[in-house]
C-alpha positions as CSV (number, residue, x, y, z in Angstrom):
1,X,1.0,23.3,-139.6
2,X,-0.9,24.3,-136.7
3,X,0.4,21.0,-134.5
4,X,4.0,22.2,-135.4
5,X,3.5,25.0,-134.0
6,X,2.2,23.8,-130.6
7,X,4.7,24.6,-127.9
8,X,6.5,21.0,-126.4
9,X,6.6,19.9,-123.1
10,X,10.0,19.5,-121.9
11,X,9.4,16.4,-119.0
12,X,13.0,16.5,-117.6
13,X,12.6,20.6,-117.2
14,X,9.8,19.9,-115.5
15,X,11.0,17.0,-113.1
16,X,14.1,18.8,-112.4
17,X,16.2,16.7,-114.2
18,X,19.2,17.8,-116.7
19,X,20.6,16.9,-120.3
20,X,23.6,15.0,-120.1
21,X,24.4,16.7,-122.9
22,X,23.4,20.3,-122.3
23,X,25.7,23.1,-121.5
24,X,25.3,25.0,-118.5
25,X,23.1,27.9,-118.5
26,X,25.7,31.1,-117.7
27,X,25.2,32.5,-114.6
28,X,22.6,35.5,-114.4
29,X,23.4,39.0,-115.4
30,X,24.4,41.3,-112.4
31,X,24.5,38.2,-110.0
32,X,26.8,38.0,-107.0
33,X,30.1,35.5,-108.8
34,X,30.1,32.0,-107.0
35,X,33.1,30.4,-106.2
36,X,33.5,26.9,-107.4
37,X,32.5,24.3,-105.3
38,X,30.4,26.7,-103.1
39,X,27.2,26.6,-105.4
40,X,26.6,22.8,-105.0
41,X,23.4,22.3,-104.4
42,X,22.5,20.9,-100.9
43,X,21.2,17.3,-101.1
44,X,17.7,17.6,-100.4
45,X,15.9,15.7,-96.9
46,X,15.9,12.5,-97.2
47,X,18.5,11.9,-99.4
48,X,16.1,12.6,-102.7
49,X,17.4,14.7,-105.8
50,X,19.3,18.2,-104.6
51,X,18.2,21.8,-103.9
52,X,19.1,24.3,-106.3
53,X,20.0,27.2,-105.0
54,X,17.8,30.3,-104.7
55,X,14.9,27.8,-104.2
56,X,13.1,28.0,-100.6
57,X,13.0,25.1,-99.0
58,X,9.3,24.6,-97.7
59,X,6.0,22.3,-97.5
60,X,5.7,21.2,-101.1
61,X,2.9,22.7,-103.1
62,X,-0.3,21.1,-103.8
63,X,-0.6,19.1,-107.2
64,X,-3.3,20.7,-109.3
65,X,-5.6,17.5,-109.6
66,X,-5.7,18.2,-113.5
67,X,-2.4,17.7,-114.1
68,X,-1.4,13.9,-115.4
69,X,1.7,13.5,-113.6
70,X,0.1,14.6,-110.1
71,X,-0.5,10.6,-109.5
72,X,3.2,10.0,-110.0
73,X,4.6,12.8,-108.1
74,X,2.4,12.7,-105.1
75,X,4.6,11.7,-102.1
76,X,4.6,8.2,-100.9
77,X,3.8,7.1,-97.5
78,X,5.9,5.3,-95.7
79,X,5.0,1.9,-95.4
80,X,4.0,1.3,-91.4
81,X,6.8,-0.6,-90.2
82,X,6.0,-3.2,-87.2
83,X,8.2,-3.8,-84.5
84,X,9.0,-7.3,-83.8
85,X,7.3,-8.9,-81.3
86,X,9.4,-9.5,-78.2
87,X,11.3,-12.3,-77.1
88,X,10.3,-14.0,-73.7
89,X,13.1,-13.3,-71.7
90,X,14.7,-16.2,-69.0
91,X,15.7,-14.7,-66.0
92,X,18.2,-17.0,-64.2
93,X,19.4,-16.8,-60.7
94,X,22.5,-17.7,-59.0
95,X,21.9,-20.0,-55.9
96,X,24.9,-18.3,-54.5
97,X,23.4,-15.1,-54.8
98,X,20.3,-15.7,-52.8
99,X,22.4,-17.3,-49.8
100,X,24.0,-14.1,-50.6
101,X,21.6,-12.2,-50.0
102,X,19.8,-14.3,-47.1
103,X,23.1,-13.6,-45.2
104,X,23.2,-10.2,-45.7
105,X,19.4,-9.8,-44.9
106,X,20.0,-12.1,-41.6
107,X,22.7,-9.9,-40.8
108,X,20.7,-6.7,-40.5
109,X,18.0,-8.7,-38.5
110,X,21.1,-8.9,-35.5
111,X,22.2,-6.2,-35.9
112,X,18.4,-4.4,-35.4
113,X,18.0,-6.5,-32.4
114,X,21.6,-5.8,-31.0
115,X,20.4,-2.2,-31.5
116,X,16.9,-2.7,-30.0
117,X,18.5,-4.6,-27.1
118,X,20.6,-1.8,-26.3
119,X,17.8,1.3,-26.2
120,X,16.1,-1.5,-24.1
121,X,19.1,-1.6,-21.4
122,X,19.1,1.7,-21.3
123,X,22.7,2.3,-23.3
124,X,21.5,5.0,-25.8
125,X,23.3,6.3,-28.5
126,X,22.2,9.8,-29.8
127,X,23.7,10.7,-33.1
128,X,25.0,14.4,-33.9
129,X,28.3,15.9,-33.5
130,X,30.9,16.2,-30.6
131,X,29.0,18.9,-29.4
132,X,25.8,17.1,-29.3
133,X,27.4,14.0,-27.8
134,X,28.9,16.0,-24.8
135,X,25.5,17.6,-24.1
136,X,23.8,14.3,-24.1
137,X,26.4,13.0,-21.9
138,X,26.4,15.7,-19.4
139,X,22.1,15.1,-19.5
140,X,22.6,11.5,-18.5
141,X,25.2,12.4,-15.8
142,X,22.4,14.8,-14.2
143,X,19.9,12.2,-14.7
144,X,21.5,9.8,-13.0
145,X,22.7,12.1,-10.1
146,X,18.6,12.4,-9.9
147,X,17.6,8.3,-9.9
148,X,20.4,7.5,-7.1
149,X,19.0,10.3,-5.3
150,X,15.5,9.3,-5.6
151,X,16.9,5.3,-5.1
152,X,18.6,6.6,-1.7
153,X,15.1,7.9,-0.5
154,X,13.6,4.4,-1.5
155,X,16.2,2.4,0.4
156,X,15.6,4.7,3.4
157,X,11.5,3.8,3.2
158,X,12.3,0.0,2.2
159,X,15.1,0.1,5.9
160,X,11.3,1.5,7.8
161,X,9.2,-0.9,6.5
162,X,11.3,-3.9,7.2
163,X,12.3,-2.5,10.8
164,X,7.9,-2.1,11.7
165,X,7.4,-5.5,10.1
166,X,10.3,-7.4,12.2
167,X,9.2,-5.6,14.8
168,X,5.6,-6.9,14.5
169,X,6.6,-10.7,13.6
170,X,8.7,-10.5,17.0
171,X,5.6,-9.7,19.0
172,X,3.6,-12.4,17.3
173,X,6.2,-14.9,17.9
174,X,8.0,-14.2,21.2
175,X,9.6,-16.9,22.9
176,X,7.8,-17.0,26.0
177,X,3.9,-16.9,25.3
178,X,2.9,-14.2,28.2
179,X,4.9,-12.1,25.6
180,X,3.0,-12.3,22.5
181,X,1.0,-9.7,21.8
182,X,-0.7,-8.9,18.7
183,X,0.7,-5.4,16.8
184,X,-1.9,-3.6,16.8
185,X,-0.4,-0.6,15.4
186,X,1.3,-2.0,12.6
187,X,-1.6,-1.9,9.7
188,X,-1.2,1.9,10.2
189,X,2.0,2.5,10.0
190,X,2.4,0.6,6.6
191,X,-0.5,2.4,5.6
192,X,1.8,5.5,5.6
193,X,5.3,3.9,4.2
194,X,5.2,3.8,0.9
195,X,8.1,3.3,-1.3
196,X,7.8,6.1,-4.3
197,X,10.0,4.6,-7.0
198,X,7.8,3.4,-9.8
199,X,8.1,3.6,-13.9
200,X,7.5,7.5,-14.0
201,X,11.1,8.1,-12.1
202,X,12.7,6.6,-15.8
203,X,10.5,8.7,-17.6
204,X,12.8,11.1,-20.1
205,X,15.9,10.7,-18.9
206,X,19.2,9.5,-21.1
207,X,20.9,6.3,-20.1
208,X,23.8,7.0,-22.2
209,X,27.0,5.4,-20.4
210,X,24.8,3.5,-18.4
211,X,25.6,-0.6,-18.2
212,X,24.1,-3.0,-18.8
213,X,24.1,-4.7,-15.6
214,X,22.9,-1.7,-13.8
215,X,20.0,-1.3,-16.3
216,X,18.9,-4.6,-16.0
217,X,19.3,-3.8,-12.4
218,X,16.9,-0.4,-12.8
219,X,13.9,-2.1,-14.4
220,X,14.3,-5.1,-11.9
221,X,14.2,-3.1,-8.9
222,X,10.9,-0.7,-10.1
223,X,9.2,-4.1,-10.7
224,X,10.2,-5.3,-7.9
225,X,9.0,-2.2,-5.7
226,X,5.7,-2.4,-7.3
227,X,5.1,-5.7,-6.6
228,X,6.0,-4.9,-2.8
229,X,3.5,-2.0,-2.4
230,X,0.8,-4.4,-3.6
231,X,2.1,-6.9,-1.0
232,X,2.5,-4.5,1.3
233,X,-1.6,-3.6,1.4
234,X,-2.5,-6.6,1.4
235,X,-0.7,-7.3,4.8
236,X,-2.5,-4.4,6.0
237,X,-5.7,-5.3,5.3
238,X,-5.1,-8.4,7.1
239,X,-4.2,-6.8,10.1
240,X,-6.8,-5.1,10.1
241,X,-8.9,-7.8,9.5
242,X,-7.6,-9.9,12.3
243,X,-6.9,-7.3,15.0
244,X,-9.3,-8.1,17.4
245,X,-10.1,-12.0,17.6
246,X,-6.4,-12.6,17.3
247,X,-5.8,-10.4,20.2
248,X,-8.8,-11.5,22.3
249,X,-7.0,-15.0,21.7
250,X,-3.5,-13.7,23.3
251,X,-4.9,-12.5,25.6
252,X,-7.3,-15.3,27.1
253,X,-4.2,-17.5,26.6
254,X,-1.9,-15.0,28.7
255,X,-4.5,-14.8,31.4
256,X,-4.6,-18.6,31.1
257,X,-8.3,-18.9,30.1
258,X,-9.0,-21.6,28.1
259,X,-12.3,-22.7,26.7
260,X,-13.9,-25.5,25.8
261,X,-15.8,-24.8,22.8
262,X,-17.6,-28.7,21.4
263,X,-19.2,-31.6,23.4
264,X,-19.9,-35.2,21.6
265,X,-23.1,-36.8,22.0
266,X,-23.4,-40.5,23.2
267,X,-26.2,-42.7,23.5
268,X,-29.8,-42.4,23.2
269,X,-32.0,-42.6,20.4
270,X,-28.8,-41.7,17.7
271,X,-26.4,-43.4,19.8
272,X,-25.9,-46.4,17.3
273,X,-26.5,-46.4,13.3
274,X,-28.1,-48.8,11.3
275,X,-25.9,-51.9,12.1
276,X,-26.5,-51.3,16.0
277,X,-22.3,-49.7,15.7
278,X,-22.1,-47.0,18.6
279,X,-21.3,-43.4,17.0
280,X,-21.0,-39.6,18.5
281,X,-21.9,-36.9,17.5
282,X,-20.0,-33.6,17.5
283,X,-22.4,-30.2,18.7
284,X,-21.2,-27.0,19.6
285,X,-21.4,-25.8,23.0
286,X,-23.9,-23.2,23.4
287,X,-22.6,-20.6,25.8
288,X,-18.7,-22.3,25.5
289,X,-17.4,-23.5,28.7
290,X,-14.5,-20.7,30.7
291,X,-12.2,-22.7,32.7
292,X,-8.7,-21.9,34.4
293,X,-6.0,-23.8,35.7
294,X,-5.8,-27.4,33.9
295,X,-8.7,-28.6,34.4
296,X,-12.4,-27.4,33.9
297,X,-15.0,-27.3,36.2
298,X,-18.0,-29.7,34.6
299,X,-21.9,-28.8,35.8
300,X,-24.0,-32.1,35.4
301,X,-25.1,-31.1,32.4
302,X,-24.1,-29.5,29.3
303,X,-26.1,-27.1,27.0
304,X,-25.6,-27.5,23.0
305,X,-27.3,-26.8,19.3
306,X,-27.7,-30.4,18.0
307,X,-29.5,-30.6,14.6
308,X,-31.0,-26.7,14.5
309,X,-32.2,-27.1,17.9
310,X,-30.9,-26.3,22.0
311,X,-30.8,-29.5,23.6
312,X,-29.7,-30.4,27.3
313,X,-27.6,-33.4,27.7
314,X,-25.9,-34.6,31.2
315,X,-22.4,-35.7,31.8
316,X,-21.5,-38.9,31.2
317,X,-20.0,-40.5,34.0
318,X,-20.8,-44.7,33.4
319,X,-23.2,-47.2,32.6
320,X,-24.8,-48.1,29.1
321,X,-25.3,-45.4,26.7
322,X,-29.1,-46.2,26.8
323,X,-29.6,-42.7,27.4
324,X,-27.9,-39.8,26.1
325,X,-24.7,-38.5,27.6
326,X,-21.9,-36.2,26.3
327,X,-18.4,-35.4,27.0
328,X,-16.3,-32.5,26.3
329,X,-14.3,-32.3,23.3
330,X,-10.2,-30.9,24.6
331,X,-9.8,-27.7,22.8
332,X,-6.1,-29.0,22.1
333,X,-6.9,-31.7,19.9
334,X,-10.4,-29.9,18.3
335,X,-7.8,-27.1,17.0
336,X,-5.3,-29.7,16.1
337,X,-8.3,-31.2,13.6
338,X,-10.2,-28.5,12.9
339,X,-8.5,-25.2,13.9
340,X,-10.9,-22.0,14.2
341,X,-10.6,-19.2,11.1
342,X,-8.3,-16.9,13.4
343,X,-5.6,-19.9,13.5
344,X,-5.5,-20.2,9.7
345,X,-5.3,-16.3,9.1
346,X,-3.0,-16.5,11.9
347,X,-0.9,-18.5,9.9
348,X,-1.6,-17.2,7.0
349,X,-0.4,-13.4,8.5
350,X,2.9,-15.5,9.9
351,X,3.6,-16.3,5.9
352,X,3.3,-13.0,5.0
353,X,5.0,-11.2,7.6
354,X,8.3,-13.7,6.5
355,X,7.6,-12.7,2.5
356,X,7.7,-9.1,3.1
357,X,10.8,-9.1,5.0
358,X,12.6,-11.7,2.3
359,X,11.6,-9.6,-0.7
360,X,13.5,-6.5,1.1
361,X,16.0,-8.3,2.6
362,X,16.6,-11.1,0.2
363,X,16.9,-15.0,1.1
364,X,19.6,-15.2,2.8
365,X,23.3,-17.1,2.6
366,X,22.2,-20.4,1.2
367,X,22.3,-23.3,4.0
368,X,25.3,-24.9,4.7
369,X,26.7,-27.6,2.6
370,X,24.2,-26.8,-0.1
371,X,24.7,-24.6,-2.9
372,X,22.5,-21.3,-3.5
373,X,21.8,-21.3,-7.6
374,X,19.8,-18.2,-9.3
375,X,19.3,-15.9,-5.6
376,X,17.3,-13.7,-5.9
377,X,18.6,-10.0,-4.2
378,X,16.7,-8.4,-2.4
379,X,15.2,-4.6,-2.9
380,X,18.0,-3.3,-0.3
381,X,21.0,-4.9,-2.3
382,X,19.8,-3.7,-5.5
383,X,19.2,-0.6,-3.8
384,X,23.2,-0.3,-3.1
385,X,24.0,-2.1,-6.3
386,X,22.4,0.9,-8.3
387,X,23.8,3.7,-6.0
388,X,27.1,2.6,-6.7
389,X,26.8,1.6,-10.6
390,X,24.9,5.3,-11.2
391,X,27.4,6.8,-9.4
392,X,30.3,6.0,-12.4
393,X,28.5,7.3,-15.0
């Protein structure tokens, strides 16, 4: 029959699969002999059925649509595997670790201060080699050759300054007042000392093997020389200031000139106040009133300003105060009360004459039986302090 005939479909030829049964096909005619074992055919990827040999391994061939089986031999995907969603996580941390490391961190704190402290005294350390070391060594030596040189000059200029200002508070103050004269020179001559150590003399140069007492020492004595050149004008422009009334006063008290300068008024019309009390009134003296010896020479009357306006009043001499009188005022006890401008500046230059000299001298041995805490040195021992301390480095 016709249906005999049609050719069958062998389904385990086609899906690669073999008959228990079936005897091995014999190797091809004029092939290259295997040995046994070596034709085993490689397990194919992915652990599925295995290669035989003489088949090229590659991208598998599309399925012709038509064919019935193409359903069951396309490829599976994969199913899409998730990973699991992760576990929140406790993080736990040892107490003893964070004082740990609170220690540590404290630590470094000090020792970046110690550090900073020590570039700020002037002890630097410069890193490198031997080589380096010595060079920055020998650059601090010259460096400090050139600030005790430069600290020698200042002490010279601070010894001249003192030695014009002493000289002046001597002629101010003599002993005998015939001798007191006012210095009418010195404005000018600290006008030309100035002491030329400031910041800029520090400026690049090493401090390595310097101390720390004579670094302290070095900042202490450039602020201190500062603040004496700004003292030190200030002097000057009060002595310039009170050049001439202070020495028209010396002299009018060396010639023994004294003046009577205020008169009070007595009497009259403003002689009482409201409750009939007598009262005076105080009115400058207009010209003042020369005298010498110790006793002035009175006129009868005396000429004043009194309320914006010249008046004439006489002497008093007695009676009621019915009319108005006056009397002088003694220029000892006026200047006692109210003393002029000049004897306040006066003062005022005394003061400053005596702060000069302590800030370049110093204060002093303490007094006896008391005990001196926290003396401050003065620019001239600091001076000498640094020359010797620079000189060991």
């Amino acid at each position: 029959m016709a249906e005999d005939k049609k050719p069958k479909i062998d389904l385990k030829a086609r899906l690669g699969k073999k008959d228990p049964g079936a005897t091995p096909a014999p190797p091809p005619t004029g092939g290259v002999p295997v040995p046994q074992g070596a034709g085993l055919p490689a397990p194919a990827a992915g652990g599925g059925l295995p290669i035989p040999p003489g088949i090229k391994v590659g991208p598998a061939p599309a399925l012709d649509p038509s064919n019935p089986l193409a359903a069951a031999m396309a490829p599976k995907a994969e199913p899409v595997r998730h990973a699991p969603p992760q576990q929140p996580q406790r993080i736990e941390i040892d107490d003893m670790v964070v004082q740990e490391a609170v220690k540590k961190s404290r630590n470094r704190g000090f020792v970046v201060a110690a550090i900073a402290s020590i570039i700020f005294a002037g002890v630097g350390y410069v890193g490198g080699g031997a080589s380096q070391q010595s060079q920055d060594l020998t650059q601090s030596k010259s460096d400090a050759h050139d600030i005790k040189a430069d600290i020698e000059k200042s002490k010279t200029q601070l010894d001249a300054i003192a030695k014009k200002v002493d000289e002046g508070k001597g002629m101010l103050t003599a002993k005998d007042p015939k001798d007191r004269k006012f210095p009418d020179k010195l404005d000018t001559d600290l006008g030309a000392l100035i002491v030329d150590f400031d910041g800029t003399k520090l400026a690049g140069r090493r401090f390595k093997g310097m101390s720390q007492d004579v670094s302290k020492d070095l900042f202490t004595f450039v602020a201190g020389v500062a603040a004496l050149n700004d003292h030190k004008n200030a002097l000057k422009n009060l002595l310039t200031k009170l050049k001439k009334p202070l020495t028209d006063q010396l002299a009018a008290s060396q010639s023994g000139t004294h003046a009577i300068a205020h008169i009070v008024l007595l009497g009259g019309p403003s002689g009482k106040d409201g409750a009939g009390n007598y009262v005076g009134n105080i009115a400058p003296l207009n010209p003042a009133i020369s005298f010498t010896g110790d006793w002035p020479t009175i006129k009868d009357d005396y000429k004043a300003t009194f309320q914006g306006a010249n008046v004439g009043v006489p002497k008093y001499k007695s009676g009621n105060l019915d009319q108005p009188a006056a009397v002088y005022v003694s220029p000892t006890s006026f200047d006692a009360v109210c003393p002029a401008d000049t004897k306040s500046q006066a003062a005022q230059l005394g003061f400053k004459l005596n702060d000069i000299l302590t800030e370049i001298n110093g204060e002093g041995p303490a007094p006896e039986g008391t005990v001196a805490e926290d003396k401050k040195p003065g620019l001239k021992e600091l001076a000498e302090r640094l020359t010797k301390g620079l000189e060991k480095i």
